[in-house]
MARSE-559140 format. One record per residue (C-alpha): residue number from 1; residue in three letters; x, y, z. Coordinates in steps of 0.2 Angstrom, whole numbers, plus 5000, padded with zeros to 4 digits. Example, Ala and Ser with C-alpha at 12.3 -4.5 7.8 and 13.67 -1.06 7.14 Angstrom:
2
+-----+---------+------+------+------+
! num ! residuo !    X !    Y !    Z !
+-----+---------+------+------+------+
!   1 !     ALA ! 5062 ! 4978 ! 5039 !
!   2 !     SER ! 5068 ! 4995 ! 5036 !
+-----+---------+------+------+------+
END
This chain:
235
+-----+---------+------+------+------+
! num ! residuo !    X !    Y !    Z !
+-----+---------+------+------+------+
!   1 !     UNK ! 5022 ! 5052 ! 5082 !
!   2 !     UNK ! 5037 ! 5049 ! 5070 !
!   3 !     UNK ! 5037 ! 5059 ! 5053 !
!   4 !     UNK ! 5035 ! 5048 ! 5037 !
!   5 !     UNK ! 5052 ! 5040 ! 5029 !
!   6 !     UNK ! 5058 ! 5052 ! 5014 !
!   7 !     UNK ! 5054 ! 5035 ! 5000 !
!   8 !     UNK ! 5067 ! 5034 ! 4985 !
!   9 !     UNK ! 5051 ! 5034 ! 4973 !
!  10 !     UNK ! 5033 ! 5039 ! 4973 !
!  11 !     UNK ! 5022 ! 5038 ! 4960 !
!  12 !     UNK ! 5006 ! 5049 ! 4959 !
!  13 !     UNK ! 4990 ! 5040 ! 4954 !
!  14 !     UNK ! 4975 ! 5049 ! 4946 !
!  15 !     UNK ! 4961 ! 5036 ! 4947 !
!  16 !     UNK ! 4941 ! 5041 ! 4954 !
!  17 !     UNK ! 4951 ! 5050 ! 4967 !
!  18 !     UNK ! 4971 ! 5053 ! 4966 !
!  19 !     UNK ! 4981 ! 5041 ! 4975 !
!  20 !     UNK ! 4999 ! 5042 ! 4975 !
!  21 !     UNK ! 5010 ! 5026 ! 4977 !
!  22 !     UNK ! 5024 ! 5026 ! 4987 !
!  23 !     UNK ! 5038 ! 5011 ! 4984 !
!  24 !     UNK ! 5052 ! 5008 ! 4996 !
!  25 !     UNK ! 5067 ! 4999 ! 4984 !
!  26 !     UNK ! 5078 ! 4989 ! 4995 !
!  27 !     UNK ! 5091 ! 4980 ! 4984 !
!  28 !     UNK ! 5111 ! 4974 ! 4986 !
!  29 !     UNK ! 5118 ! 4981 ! 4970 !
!  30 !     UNK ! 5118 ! 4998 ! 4965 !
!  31 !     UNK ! 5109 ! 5004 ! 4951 !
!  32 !     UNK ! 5110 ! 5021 ! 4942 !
!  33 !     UNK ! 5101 ! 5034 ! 4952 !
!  34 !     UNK ! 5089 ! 5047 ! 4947 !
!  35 !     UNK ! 5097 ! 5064 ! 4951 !
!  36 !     UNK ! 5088 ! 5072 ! 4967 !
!  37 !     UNK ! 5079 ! 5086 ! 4965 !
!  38 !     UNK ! 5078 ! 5094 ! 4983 !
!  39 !     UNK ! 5066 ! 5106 ! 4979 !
!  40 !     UNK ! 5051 ! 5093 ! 4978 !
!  41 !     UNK ! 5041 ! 5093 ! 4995 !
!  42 !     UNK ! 5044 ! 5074 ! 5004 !
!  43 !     UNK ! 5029 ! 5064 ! 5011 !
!  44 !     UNK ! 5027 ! 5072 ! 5027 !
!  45 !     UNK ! 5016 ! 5061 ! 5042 !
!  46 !     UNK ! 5014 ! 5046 ! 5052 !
!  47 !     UNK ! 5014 ! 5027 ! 5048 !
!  48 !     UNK ! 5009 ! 5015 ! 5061 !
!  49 !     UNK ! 5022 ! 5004 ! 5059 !
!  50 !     UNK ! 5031 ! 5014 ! 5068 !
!  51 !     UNK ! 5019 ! 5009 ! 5084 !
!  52 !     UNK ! 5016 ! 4991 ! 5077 !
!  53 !     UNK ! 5035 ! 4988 ! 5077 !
!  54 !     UNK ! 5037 ! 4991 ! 5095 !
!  55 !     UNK ! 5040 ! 4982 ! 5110 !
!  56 !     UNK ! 5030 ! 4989 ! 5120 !
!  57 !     UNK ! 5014 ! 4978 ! 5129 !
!  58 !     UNK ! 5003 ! 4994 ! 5122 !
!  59 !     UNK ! 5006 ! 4994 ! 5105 !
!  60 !     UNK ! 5012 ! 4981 ! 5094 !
!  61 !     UNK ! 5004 ! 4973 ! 5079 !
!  62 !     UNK ! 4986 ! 4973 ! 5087 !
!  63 !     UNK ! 4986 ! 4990 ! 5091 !
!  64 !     UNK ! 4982 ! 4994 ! 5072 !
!  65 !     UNK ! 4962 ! 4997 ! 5074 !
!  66 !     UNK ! 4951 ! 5010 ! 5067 !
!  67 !     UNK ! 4949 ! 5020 ! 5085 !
!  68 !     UNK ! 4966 ! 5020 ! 5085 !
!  69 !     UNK ! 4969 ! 5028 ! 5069 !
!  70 !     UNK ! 4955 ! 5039 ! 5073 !
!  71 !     UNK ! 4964 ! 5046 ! 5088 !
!  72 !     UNK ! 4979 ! 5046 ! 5078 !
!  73 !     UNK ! 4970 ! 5058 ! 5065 !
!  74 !     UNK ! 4964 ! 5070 ! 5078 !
!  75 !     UNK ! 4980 ! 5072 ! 5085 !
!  76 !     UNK ! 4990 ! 5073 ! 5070 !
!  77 !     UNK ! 4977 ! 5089 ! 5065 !
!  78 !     UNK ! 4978 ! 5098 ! 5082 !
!  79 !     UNK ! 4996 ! 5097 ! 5083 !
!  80 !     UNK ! 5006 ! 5093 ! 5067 !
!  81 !     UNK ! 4993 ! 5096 ! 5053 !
!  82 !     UNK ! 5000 ! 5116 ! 5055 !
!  83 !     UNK ! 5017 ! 5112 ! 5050 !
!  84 !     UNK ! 5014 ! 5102 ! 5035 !
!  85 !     UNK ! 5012 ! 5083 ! 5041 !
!  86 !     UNK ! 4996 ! 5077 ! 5033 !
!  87 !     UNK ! 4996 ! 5061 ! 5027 !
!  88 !     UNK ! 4992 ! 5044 ! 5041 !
!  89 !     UNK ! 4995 ! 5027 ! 5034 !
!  90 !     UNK ! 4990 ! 5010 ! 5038 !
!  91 !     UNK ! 5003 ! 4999 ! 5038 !
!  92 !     UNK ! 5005 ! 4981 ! 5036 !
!  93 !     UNK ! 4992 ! 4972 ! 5045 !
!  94 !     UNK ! 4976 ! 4983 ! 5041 !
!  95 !     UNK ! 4969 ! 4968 ! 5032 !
!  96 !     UNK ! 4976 ! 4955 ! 5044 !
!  97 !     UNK ! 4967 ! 4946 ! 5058 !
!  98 !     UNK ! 4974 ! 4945 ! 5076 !
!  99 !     UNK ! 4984 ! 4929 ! 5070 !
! 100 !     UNK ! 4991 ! 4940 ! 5057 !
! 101 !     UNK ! 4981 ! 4929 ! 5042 !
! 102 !     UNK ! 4979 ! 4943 ! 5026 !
! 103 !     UNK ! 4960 ! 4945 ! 5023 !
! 104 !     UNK ! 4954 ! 4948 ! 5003 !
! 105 !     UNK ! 4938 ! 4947 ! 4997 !
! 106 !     UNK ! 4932 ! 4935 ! 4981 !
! 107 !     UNK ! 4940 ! 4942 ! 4968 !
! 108 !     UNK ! 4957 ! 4942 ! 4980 !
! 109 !     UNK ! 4958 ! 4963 ! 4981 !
! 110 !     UNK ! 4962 ! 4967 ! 4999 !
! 111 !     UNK ! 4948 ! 4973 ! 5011 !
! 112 !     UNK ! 4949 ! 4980 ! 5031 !
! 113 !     UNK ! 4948 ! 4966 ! 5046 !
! 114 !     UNK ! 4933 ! 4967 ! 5050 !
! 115 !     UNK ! 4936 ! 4964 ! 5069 !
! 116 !     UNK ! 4953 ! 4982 ! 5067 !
! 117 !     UNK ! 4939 ! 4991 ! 5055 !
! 118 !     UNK ! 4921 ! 4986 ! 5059 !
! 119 !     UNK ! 4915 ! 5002 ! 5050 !
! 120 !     UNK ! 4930 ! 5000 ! 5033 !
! 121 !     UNK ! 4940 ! 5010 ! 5026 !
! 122 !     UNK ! 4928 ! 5021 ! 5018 !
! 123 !     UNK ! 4919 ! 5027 ! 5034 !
! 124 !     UNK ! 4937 ! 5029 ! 5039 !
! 125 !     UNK ! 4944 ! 5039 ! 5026 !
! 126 !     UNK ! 4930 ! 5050 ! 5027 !
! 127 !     UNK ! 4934 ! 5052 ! 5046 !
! 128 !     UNK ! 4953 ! 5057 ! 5041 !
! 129 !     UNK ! 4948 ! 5068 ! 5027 !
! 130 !     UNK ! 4935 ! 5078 ! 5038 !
! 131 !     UNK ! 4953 ! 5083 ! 5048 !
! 132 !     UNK ! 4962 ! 5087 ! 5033 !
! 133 !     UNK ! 4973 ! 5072 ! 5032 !
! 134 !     UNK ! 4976 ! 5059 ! 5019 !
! 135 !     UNK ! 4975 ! 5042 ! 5019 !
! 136 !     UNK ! 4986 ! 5029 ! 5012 !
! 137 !     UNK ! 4986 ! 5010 ! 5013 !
! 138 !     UNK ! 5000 ! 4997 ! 5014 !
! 139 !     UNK ! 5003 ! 4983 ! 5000 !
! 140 !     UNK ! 5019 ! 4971 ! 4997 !
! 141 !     UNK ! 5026 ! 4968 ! 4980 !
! 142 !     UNK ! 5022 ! 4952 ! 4973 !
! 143 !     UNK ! 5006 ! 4941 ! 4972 !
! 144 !     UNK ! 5005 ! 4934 ! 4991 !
! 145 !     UNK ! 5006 ! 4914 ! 4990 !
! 146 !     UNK ! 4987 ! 4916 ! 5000 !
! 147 !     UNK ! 4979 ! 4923 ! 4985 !
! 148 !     UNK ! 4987 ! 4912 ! 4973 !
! 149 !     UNK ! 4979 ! 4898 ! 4981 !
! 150 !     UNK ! 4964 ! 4904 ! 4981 !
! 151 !     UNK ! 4964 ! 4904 ! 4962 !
! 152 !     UNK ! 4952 ! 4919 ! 4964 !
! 153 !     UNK ! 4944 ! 4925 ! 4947 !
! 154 !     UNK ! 4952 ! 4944 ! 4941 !
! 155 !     UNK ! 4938 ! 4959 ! 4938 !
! 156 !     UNK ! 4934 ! 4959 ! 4921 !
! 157 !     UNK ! 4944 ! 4945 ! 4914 !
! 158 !     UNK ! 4943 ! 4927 ! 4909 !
! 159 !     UNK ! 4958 ! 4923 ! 4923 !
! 160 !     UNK ! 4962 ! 4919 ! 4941 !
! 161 !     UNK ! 4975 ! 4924 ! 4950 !
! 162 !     UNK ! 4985 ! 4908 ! 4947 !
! 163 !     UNK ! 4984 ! 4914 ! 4929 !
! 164 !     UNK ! 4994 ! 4929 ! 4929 !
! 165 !     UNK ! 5014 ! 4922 ! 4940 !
! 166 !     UNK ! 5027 ! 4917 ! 4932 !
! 167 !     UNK ! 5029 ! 4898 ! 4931 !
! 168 !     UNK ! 5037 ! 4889 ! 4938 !
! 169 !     UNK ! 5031 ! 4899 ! 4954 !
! 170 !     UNK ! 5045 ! 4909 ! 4959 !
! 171 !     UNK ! 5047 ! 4918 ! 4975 !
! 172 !     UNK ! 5050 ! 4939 ! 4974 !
! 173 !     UNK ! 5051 ! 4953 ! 4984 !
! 174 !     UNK ! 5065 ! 4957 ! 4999 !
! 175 !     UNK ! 5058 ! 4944 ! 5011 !
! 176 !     UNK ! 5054 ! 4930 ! 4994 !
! 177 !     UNK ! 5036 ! 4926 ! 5003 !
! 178 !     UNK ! 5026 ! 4932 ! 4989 !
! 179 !     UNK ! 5025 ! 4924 ! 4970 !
! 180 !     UNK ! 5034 ! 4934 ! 4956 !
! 181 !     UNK ! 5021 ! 4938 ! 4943 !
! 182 !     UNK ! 5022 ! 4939 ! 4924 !
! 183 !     UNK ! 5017 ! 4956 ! 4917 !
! 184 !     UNK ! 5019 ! 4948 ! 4898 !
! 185 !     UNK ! 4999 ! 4941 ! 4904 !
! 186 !     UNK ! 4986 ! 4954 ! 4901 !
! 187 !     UNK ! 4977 ! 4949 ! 4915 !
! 188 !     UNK ! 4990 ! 4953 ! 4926 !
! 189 !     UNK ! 4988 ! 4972 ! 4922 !
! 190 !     UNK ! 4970 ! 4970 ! 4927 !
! 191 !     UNK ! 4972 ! 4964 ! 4942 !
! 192 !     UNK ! 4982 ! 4978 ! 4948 !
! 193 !     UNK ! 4970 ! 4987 ! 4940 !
! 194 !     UNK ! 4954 ! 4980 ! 4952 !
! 195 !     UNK ! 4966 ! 4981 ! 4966 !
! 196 !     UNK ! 4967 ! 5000 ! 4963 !
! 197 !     UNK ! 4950 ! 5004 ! 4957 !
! 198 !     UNK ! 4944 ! 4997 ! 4977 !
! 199 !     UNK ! 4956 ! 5008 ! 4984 !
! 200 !     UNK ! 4951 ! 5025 ! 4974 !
! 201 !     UNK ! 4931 ! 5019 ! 4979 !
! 202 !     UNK ! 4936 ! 5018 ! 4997 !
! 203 !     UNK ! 4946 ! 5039 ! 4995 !
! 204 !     UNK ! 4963 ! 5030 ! 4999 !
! 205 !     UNK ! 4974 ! 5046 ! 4995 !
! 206 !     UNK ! 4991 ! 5034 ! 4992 !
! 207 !     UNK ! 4998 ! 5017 ! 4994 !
! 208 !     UNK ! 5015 ! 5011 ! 5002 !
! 209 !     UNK ! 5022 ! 4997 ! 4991 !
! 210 !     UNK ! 5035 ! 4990 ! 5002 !
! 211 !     UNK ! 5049 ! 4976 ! 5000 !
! 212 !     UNK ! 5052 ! 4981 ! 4983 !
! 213 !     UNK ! 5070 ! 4977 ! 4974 !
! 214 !     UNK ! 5075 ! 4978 ! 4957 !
! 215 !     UNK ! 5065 ! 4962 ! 4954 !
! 216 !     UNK ! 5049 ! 4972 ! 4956 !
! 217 !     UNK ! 5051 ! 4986 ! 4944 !
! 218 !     UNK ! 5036 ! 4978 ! 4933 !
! 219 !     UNK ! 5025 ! 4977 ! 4950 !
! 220 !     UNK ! 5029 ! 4997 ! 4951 !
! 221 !     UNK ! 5026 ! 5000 ! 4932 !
! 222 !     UNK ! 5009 ! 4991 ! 4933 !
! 223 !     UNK ! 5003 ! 5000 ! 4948 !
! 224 !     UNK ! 5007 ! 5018 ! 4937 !
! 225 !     UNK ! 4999 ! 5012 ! 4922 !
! 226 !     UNK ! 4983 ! 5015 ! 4931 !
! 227 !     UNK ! 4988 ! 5032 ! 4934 !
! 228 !     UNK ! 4987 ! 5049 ! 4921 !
! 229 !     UNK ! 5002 ! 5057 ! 4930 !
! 230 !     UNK ! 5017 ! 5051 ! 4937 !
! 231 !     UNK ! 5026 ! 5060 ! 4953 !
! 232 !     UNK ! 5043 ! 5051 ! 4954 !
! 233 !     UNK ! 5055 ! 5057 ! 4970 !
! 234 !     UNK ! 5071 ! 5050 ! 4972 !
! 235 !     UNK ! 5082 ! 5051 ! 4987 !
+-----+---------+------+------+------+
END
């Protein structure tokens, strides 16, 4: 097992259950940076990208599965759980099919591949908390192309999700896969919103926001909102 990336900014959200949001910033200019302060404890456990990512026939992108994760958990608390490492995240691909085709419900808010995590996340954050661990969930900046098609109706709100991008469509984040969207529109604040609420229902502890660049400092902002506390850790 590898130990978690040290992220440049994590944000802590205090929602049914805390989660905390972590954003990795990849950018090619320099803005200013925070100044460090060493004495705040990083992240400290395991994310399955670092098995996902490999090569090797065994692992790969379909080895992300919930009795995977499970054994995971049970050896991250009888070996590393002592020396700090606590949190296990799910990395891309926990609400992807085999052929890697991003699964959301009606309402266009993420949910677990049924065929990776036949019992959800629930049952399975409940398994990770009974060892002590936390549980954190992966998420792109950006409104995925996917869910903009599907024009699905926002919780709560009069919209769709082809309501709430910029127009015209413009492409955002680090790989530009995903539509920018337009934080001016109200219902764009809810959607995050709806997204988050699932996550706190399920006892996500935190959530990895990856492919992040300056672009996306409105995506980070609207995640936090939903927060009553905010835990930023640069690097």
């Amino acid at each position: 097992m590898s130990t978690a990336r040290l992220l440049r900014r994590a944000l802590a959200m205090a929602t049914a259950l805390p989660l905390v949001l972590t954003a990795t910033f990849v950018s090619t200019s320099a803005p200013a940076q925070a100044k460090s302060d060493f004495s705040v404890k990083p992240f400290m456990g395991w994310s399955s990208w670092s098995v996902q990512s490999s090569s090797h026939p065994d692992y790969g992108t379909k080895w992300l599965t919930e009795e995977h994760i499970k054994n995971t958990a049970d050896s991250m608390a009888a070996n590393l759980k002592h020396a700090g490492y606590t949190n296990v995240n799910l990395d891309a691909g926990w609400n992807a099919n085999w052929n890697w085709e991003f699964r959301t419900d009606a309402n266009g808010i993420p949910e677990a591949d049924p065929e990776r995590f036949p019992n959800g996340i629930a049952s399975l954050a409940d398994y990770v908390h009974g060892k002590g661990l936390k549980l954190g969930l992966y998420g792109g900046a950006g409104l995925q192309k996917a869910i903009y098609d599907k024009n699905a109706p926002i919780v709560g709100t009069d919209c769709t999700t082809q309501d709430i991008t910029v127009m015209p469509l413009t492409p955002t984040n680090m790989w530009g896969g995903d539509w920018k969207i337009d934080f001016t529109k109200p219902c764009a604040q809810a959607y995050f919103d709806s997204i988050v609420d699932r996550f706190a229902s399920w006892g996500v502890d935190f959530l990895k926001v990856d492919g992040v660049t300056t672009d996306n400092v409105p995506d980070i902002e609207a995640w936090s909102k939903r927060s009553t506390r905010v835990d930023a850790r640069c690097g």
